[in-house]
C-alpha positions as CSV (number, residue, x, y, z in Angstrom):
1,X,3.6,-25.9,10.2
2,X,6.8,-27.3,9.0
3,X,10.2,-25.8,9.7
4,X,10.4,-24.9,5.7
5,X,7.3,-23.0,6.1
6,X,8.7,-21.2,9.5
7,X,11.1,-20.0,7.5
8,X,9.4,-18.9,4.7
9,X,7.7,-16.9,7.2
10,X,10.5,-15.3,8.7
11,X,12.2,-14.5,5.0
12,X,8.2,-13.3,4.0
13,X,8.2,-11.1,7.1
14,X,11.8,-9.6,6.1
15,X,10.5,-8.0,2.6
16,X,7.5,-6.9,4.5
17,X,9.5,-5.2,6.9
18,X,11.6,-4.0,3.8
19,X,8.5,-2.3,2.4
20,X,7.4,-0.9,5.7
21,X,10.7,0.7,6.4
22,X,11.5,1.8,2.7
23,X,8.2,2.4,0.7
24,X,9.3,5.3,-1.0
25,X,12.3,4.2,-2.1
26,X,12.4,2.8,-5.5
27,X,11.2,-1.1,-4.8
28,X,10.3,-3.5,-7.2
29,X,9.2,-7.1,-7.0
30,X,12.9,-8.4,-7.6
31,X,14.5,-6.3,-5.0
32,X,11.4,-7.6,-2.4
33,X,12.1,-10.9,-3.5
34,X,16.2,-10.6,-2.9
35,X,15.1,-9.2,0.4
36,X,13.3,-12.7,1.5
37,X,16.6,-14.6,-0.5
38,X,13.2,-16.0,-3.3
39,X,12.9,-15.6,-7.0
40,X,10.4,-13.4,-7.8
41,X,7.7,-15.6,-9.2
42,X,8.2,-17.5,-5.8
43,X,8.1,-14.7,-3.5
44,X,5.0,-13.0,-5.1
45,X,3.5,-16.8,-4.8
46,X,4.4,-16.8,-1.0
47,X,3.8,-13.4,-0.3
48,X,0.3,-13.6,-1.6
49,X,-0.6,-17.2,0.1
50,X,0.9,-15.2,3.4
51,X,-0.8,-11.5,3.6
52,X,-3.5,-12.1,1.1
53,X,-2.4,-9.4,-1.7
54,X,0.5,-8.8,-4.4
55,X,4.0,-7.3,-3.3
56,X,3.3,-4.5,-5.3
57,X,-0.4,-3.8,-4.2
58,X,1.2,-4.0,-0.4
59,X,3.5,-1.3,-1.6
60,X,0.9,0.7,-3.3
61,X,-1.0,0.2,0.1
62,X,1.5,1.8,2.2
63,X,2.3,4.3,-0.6
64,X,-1.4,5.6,-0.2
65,X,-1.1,5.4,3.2
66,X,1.3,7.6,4.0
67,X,-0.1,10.1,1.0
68,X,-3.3,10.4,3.0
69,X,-1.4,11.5,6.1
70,X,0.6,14.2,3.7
71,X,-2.6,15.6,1.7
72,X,-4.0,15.7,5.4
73,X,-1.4,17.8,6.4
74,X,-2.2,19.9,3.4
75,X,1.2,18.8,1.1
76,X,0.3,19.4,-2.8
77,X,-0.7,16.2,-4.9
78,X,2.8,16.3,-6.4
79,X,4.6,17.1,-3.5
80,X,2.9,14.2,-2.1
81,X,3.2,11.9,-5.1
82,X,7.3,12.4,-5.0
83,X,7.7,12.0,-1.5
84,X,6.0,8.6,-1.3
85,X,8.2,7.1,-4.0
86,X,5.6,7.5,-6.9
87,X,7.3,8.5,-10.1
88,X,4.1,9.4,-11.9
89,X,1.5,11.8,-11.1
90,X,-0.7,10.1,-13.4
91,X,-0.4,7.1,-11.9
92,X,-0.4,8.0,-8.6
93,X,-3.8,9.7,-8.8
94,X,-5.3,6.9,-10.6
95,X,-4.0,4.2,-7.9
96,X,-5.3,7.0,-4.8
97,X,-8.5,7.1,-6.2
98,X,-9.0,3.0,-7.2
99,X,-8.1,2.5,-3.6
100,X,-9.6,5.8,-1.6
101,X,-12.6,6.0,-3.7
102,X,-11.7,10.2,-4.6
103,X,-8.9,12.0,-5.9
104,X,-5.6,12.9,-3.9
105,X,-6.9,16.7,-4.6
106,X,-10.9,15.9,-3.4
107,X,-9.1,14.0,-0.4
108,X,-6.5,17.0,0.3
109,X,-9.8,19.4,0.5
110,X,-12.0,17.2,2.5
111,X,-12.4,18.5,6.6
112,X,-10.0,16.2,8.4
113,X,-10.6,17.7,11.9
114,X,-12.6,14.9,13.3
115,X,-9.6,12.6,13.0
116,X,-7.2,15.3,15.8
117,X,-9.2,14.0,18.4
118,X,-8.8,10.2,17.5
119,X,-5.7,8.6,19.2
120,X,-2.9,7.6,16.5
121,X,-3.5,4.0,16.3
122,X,-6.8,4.0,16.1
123,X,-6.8,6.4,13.5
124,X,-4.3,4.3,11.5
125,X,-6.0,1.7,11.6
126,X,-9.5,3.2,10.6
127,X,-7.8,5.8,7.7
128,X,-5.7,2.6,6.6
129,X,-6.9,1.8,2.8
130,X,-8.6,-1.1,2.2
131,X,-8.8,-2.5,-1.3
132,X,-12.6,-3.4,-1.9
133,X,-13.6,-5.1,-4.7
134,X,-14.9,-4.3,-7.8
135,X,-18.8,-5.4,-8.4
136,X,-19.4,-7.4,-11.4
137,X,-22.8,-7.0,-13.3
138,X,-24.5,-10.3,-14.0
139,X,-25.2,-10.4,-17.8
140,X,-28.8,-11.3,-18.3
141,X,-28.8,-15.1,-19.9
């Protein structure tokens, strides 16, 4: 690895951190990128290459994160949608249920009490979404 790279790294790891730290704030590609001292088009180029997904579908990641951990706790869908940095319900809902699989409401009602007994890092690691991809039918030739 060359010492460009290294610090392309470090500068990468700096917006990640940003994200981590400041998800529901309002964050945008251009302010991730000012973060790592990139253009845009750059840093969504690096950032991809590095962590294998979009600045913005990272954010959306630890956005639907934490609104798991909310609903769980029984916040409303709104509630929930505000206070992880969403500023539409609309879209918020669609993006939980592309990356859950349900809605923030069928999430909110499910039974949660197997995960209390699960230790807090392994049960961020297994309730952590995962994007999974979308099949694609084979036309018949």
């Amino acid at each position: 690895m060359t010492p460009e790279e290294i610090a392309d790294l470090v500068h990468l790891r700096r917006a990640r951190d940003l994200v981590d730290r400041d998800y529901a704030q309002p964050l945008d590609v251009p302010a991730m990128a000012r973060s790592a001292l990139m253009s845009p088009a750059h840093f969504s180029r690096k950032f991809r290459a590095a962590y294998g997904e979009t600045p913005y579908s990272y954010l959306m990641t630890r956005r639907i994160e934490r609104a798991k951990t909310l609903l769980r706790q029984g916040k409303s869908v709104s509630d929930t949608c505000v206070a992880v940095g969403c500023t539409s319900l609309g879209s918020f809902s669609s993006r939980f249920t592309e990356i859950v699989g349900v809605t923030p409401s069928q999430y909110r009602g499910r039974d949660h009490r197997d995960l209390e007994v699960v230790p807090s890092c392994v049960s961020m690691f297994a309730t952590r979404p995962r994007r999974t991809p979308v099949a694609v039918l084979a036309l018949p030739t």
